[in-house]
N, C-alpha and C positions, 0 to 999 in steps of 0.2 A: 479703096484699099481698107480692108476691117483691122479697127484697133486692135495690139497684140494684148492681152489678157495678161494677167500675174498668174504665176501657177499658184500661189496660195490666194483661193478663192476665200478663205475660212482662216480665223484664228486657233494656234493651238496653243493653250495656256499650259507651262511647266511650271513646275516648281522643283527645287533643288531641294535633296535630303542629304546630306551629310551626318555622321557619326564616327566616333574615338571612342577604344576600351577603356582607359585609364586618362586622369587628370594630369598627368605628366608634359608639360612643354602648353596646355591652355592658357599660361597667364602668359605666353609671348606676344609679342603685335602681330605678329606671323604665324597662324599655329596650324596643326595636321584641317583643323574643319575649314580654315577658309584658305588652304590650298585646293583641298577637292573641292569648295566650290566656284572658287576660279578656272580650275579644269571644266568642271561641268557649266560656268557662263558662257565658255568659250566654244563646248561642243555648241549650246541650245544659238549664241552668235552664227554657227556657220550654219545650222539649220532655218534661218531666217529668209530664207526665198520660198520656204514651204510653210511658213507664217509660224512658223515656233516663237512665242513670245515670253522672256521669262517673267516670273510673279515676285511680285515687291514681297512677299511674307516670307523669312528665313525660317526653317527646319532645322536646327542643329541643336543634336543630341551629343554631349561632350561628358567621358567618364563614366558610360553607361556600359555593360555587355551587350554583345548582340546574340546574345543569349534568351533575352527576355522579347517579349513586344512590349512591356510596359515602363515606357520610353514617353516621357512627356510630348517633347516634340513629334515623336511618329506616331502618336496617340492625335494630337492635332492635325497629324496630316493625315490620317483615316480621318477625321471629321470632315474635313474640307472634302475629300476624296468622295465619301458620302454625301456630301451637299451640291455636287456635282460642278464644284468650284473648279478642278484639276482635271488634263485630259492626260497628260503625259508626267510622271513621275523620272528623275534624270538622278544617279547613282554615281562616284567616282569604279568604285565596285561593288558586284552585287552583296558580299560580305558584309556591305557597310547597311542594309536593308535586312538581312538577315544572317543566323550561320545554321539556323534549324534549319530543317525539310519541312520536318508539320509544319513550324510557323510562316518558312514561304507559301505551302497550300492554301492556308489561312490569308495569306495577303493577298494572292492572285484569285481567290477564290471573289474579296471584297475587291479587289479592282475590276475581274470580269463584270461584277454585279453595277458597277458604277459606270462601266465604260471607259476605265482606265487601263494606260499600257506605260512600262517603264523601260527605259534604256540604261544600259550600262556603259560608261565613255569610256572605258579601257579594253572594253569585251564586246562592244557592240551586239548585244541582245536585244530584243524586243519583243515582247511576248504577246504581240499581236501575231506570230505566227507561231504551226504546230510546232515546227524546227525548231525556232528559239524555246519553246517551254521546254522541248526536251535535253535540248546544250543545258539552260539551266537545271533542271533537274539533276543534271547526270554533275555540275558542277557544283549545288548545293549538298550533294550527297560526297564528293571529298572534302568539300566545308566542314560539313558536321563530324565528317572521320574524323580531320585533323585536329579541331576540339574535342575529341574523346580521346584521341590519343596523347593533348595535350594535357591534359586533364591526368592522365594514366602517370603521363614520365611527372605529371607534379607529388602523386601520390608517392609516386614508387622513393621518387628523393624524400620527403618527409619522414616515409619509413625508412630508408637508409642511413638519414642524419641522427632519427632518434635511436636508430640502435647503436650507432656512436655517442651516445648522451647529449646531442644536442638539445636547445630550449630554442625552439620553432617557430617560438611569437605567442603573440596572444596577452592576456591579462595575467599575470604571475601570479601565485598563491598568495593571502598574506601572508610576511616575514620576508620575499624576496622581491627583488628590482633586477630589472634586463639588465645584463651584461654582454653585449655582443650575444652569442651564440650560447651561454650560458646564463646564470644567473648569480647574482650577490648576495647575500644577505642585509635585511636590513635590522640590526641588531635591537632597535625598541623597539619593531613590531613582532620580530621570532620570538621574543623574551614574551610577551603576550600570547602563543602559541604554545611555548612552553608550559606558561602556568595554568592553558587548559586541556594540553596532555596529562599534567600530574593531579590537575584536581577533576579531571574525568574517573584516573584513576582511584582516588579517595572517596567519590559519592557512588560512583558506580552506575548511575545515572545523566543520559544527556538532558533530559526535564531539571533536575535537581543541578546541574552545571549551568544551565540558558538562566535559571531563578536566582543563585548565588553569581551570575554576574551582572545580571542586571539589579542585586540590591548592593554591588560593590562598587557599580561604575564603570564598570570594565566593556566597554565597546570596541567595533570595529571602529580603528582610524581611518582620518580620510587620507585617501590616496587622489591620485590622477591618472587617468591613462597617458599612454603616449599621443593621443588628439587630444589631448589638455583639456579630456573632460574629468571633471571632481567625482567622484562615490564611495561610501564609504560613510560613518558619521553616526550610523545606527546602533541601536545592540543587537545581539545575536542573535540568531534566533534557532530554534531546534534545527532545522535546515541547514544553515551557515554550519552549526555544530556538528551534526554528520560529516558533511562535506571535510572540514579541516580535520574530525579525526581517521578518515578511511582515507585522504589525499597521501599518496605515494611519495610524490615530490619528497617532503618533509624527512624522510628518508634517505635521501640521494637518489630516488629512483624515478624513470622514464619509463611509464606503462603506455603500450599500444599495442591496437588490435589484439589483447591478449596477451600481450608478451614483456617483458621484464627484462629493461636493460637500466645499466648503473651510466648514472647521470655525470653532469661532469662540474656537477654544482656540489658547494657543502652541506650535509645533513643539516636540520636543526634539531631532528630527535634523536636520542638514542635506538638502535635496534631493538633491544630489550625493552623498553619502553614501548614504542611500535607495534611490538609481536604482544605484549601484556593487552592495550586498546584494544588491537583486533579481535583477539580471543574474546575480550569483556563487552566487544559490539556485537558476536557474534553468538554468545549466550545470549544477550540480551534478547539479540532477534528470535532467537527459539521460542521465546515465552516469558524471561524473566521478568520481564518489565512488561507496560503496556507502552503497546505502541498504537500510532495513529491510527483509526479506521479499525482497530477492535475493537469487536463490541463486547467482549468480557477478557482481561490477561487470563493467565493461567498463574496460580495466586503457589503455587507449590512444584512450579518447574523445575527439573533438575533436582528435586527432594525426595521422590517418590521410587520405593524400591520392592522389590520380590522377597519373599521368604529368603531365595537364595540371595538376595543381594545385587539382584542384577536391574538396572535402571529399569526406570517406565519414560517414555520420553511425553512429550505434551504434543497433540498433535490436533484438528480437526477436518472436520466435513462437513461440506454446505449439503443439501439439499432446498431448491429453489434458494430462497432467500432467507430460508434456516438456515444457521450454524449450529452443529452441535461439536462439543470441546471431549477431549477423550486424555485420558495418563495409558500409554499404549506398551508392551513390552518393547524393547530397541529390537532384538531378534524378530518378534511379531511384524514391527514395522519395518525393517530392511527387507523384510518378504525372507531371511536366511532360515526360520523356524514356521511351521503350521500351528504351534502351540505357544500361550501365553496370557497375559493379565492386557484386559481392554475397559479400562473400570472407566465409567460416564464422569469427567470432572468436575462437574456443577457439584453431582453427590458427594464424594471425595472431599470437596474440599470444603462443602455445608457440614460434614461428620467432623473434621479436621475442628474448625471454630468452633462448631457446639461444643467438643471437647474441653477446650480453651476455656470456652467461658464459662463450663464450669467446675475450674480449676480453681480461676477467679473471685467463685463464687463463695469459695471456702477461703482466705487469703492466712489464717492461721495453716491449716495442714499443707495446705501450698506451700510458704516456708520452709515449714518442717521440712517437709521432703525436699527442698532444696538446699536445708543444712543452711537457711540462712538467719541471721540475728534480727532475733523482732522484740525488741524494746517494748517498754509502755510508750514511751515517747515516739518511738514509729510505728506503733501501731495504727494510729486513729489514721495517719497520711495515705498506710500502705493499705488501712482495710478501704478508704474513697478513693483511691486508685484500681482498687480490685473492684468495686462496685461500680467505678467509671465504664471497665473494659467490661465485666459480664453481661451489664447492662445498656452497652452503647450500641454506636450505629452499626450495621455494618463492613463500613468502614474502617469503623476504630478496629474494630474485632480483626478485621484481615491485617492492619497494622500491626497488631500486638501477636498475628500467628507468624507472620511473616518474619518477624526479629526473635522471635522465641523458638518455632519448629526448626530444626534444620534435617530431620530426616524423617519421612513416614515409610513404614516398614508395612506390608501388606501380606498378614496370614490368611489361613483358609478360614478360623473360624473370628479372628480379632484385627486389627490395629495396633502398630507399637507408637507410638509419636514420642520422636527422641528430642529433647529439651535442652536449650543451653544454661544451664541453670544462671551463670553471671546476666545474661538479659535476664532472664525473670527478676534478680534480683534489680537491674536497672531499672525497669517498668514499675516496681513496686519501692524503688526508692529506697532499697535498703544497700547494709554493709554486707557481702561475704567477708566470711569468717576462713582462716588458713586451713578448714579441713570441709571448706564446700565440695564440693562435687563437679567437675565438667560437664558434666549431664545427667540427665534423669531422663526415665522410660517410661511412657507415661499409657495404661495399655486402655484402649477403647473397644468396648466389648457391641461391634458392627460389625455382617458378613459381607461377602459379596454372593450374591444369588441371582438365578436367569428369573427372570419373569418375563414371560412370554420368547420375546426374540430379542431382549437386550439385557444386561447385566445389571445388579441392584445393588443398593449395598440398604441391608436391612440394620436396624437393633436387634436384640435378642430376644425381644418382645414381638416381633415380628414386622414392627413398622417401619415403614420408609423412614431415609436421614431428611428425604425433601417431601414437605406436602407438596404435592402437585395429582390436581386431581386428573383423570384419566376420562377425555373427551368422548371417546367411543362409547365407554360405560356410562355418561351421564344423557347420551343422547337414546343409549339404550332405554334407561327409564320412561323417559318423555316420552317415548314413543308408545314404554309399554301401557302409559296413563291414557296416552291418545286411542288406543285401540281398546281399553276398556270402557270409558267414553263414552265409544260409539256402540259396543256390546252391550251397555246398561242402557243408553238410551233407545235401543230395542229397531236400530235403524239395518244393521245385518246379523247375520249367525257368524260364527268361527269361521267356517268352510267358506261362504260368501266373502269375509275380511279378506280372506287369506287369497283366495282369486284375486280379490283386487288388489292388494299389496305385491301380487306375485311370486307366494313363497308359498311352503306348505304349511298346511294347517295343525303341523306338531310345533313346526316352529311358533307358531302363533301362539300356544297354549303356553306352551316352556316363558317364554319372553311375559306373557300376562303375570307369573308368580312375579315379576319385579314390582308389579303395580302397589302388591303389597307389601312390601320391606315396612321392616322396621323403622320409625322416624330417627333412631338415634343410627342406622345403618346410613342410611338414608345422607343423612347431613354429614356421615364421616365421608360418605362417597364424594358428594360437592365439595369437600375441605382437602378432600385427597388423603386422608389418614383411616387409610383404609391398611389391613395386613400385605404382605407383598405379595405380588402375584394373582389378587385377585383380580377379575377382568370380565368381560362381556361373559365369553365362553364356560368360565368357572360359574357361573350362577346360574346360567339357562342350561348345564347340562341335567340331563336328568336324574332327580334325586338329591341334589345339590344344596338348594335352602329347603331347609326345616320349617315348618309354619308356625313354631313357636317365634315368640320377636327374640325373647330371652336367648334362642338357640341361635337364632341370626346372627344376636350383637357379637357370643362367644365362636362363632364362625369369622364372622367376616373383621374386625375389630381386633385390634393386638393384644395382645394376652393381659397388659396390663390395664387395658379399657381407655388408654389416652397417649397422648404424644407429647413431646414438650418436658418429659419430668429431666430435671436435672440431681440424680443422684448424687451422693456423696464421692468422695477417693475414696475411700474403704469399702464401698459397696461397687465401685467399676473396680479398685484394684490400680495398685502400680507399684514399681522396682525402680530403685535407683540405679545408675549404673558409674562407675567412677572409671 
């Protein structure tokens, strides 16, 4: 008689995986992970005549979503799974392995690879046959519904409660503590919010607010979350400060997805107060200020206006990784008009400071025209304040346009720069007197002119308000040096050059008269104080320079033969205005 054989010829190694979405009921003796897997000991028990053997290494994922695969414990159990430690994986349910699609593909994809099959004890799958992948499939795919729609009714209540004014959770503004479903106030730290809504309002600046609280002391207090972690204990910082003055809360108000509902918590700001900030953060952001990541402010935003009085707003355009800055009409840039003022601000506001400084430069007639009292004894102060600002950096210079200009007026053929006369007298240290002036108009005699395809703004002399020399025209030269060169050193002819360059041979001839410029034309060109408008084209057309130098320099060269002069007030001209 032959011995009866065991049906499990062969061992099959499980291992149990267990997982929980939330920490809720894990610190019990009893808890959800080692009910399933005392379920699933009990399946892999009855399967022990076909040598299912279970593995002493526990897999419990406790607290995690099964959202993710990046799950400490089922991260281990792909290792092992890979090492070809495990034959069969054993699940209370398949949910408890995953609730994606993709990430079940991804798992059975690395169990085929391994030689791995898993069972489900409440659903009896096994995805060693086609049947079973497909039951799973078709039941991971209401898995994954049911968490998107769970997900949907969580959204849908969050927007519902906040258009009721609810407070939703989360970390509270400073100045507020959770209250149930609302919020409290916590009176010594809103009192700290307060006094940097009003002294935002006083400097006008968040740089100049983050500076005066960090030399007063004035920090963020420390708080706790509700998991009793600390933060908090810092000073402010420009970030912190936007943040607290654009926060709604502060208000009474619940902003979401766009929308605006009234909270059910106490303001700490005033309205008025509120509506003043925003406005003076949202000037700011136009240009008044500099802000992060520009590479030049716009030093006269919001000042700059038309003959008729109608704004210029500050605006730019990159090209590549140029920036160029523009004072733009508002009609031109609403796109509501085809017509208006597009003045380059670089220029604008180099004309603007030159002016200033020398204004400065005279600190006696500067008075005068401000109607202000200049003593012997305030003289010597106010004339090395005056020689501070004509002659400093700058910086200093934008300082002293910036508190001095408060409107530039833009004619066809001048400049008005209107002047608060009590700053000037503050910059120069003096007293007004009971019949100073509110202002002074102070006129600068610069146009605005095309040259070429962009706008200028010249002197009356003819010269740019910015040296900047003009790269095309200096490349012009060089070149036309290089190709006389080779015509003297007797190596081609014109007609030969010209073949080889691949232009014609009038071009060739035109472009050589630059070889000989004038040395004083010449260096105004590299300097860039060259008249306006002059350019490649103006010189090489035919007929253009004169072969005298003499004729050149009164060609090309501003009428008064240099740039730089700082005339006097009585020679640019000005009007007071009261």
């Amino acid at each position: 008689m032959k011995p009866v054989l065991s049906r499990a010829a062969t061992t099959v190694r499980c291992a149990i995986y267990t997982r929980k979405s939330s920490e809720e009921g894990l610190e019990q003796d009893f808890n959800s992970l080692d009910a399933q897997r005392e379920a699933c000991s009990a399946y892999i028990l009855s399967q022990a005549s076909e040598g299912w053997l279970l593995s002493g290494e526990r897999y419990d994922d406790g607290g995690i979503s099964g959202g993710t695969l990046a799950r400490p414990a089922l991260q281990r159990l792909l290792a092992d799974v890979a090492g070809g430690e495990i034959d069969i994986i054993v699940v209370y349910k398949v949910d408890r392995l995953t609730r994606s699609l993709l990430d079940f593909s991804k798992l059975v994809e690395a169990f085929d690879a391994a030689g791995t099959s898993f069972v489900s004890v409440t659903q009896s799958f096994n995805t060693t046959t086609s049947m079973g992948r497909l039951t799973l499939n078709m039941l991971l795919s209401f898995a994954q519904f049911e968490r998107e729609v769970t997900a949907e009714r969580i959204r849908d209540k969050i927007a519902a409660s906040k258009a009721r004014g609810m407070w939703m959770g989360g970390t509270p503004p400073l100045g507020y503590a959770p209250d149930g479903r609302s919020l409290r106030i916590v009176e010594e730290h809103a009192a700290i919010i307060r006094h940097i809504y009003a002294r935002y309002l006083a400097l006008g600046s968040v740089r100049s607010l983050s500076e005066e609280l960090e030399r007063t002391n004035i920090g963020a207090p420390v708080r706790t979350t509700l998991g009793g972690k600390a933060f908090g204990g810092v000073r402010f910082s420009r970030g912190n400060l936007y943040s607290i003055l654009r926060c709604a809360t502060y208000v009474g108000e619940i902003h979401h997805q766009g929308r605006v509902h009234a909270g059910l918590h106490a303001p700490i700001i005033a309205r008025d107060m509120w509506d003043a900030v925003q406005a003076k953060l949202t000037d700011n952001r136009q240009g008044e200020q500099r802000r992060g990541g520009r590479a030049a402010a716009s030093l006269l935003a919001g000042r700059v206006v038309d003959a008729q009085g109608q704004p210029l707003v500050a605006t730019h355009a990159a090209r590549g990784k140029a920036r160029y800055r523009y004072y733009v009409s508002r009609d031109l840039q609403t796109g509501s008009s085809d017509t208006g003022l597009r003045v380059p601000a670089t220029e604008l506001e180099a004309a603007v400071t030159q002016r200033i400084a020398e204004l400065f430069a005279d600190p006696v007639e500067l008075a005068a025209a401000a109607q202000l009292e200049l003593t012997p004894d305030s003289f010597a102060a106010a004339a090395a304040r005056a020689e501070a600002i004509a002659s400093g950096t700058p910086a200093v210079l934008k300082d002293a346009t910036r508190s001095i200009v408060t409107s530039v007026q833009i004619h066809d053929g001048r400049i008005d720069l209107v002047c608060n006369a009590a700053a000037i007298a503050a910059v120069l240290q003096l007293t007004s007197s009971a019949t100073t002036s509110e202002s002074i108009t102070i006129r600068s005699e610069v146009r605005l002119t095309r040259s070429g395809r962009v706008m200028r703004l010249v002197h009356a002399s003819g010269s740019g308000v910015t040296a900047t020399a003009n790269g095309s025209l200096v490349r012009l030269i060089l070149k036309a040096r290089r190709w006389w060169s080779i015509l003297k050193a007797g190596e081609l002819d014109v007609s030969a050059l010209a073949a080889r360059e691949s232009v014609q041979a009038g071009y060739v001839t035109r472009v050589l008269r630059l070889a000989f410029l004038a040395p004083a034309v010449v260096e105004a060109i590299l300097a860039g104080n060259i008249r306006a408008g002059v350019d490649g084209a103006t010189l090489t057309a035919t007929g253009a320079m004169p072969a005298l130098w003499a004729e050149q320099v009164a060609a090309v060269l501003p009428h008064d033969g240099q740039t730089g002069v700082r005339p006097s007030m009585r020679s640019m001209g000005h009007s007071v205005t009261t």
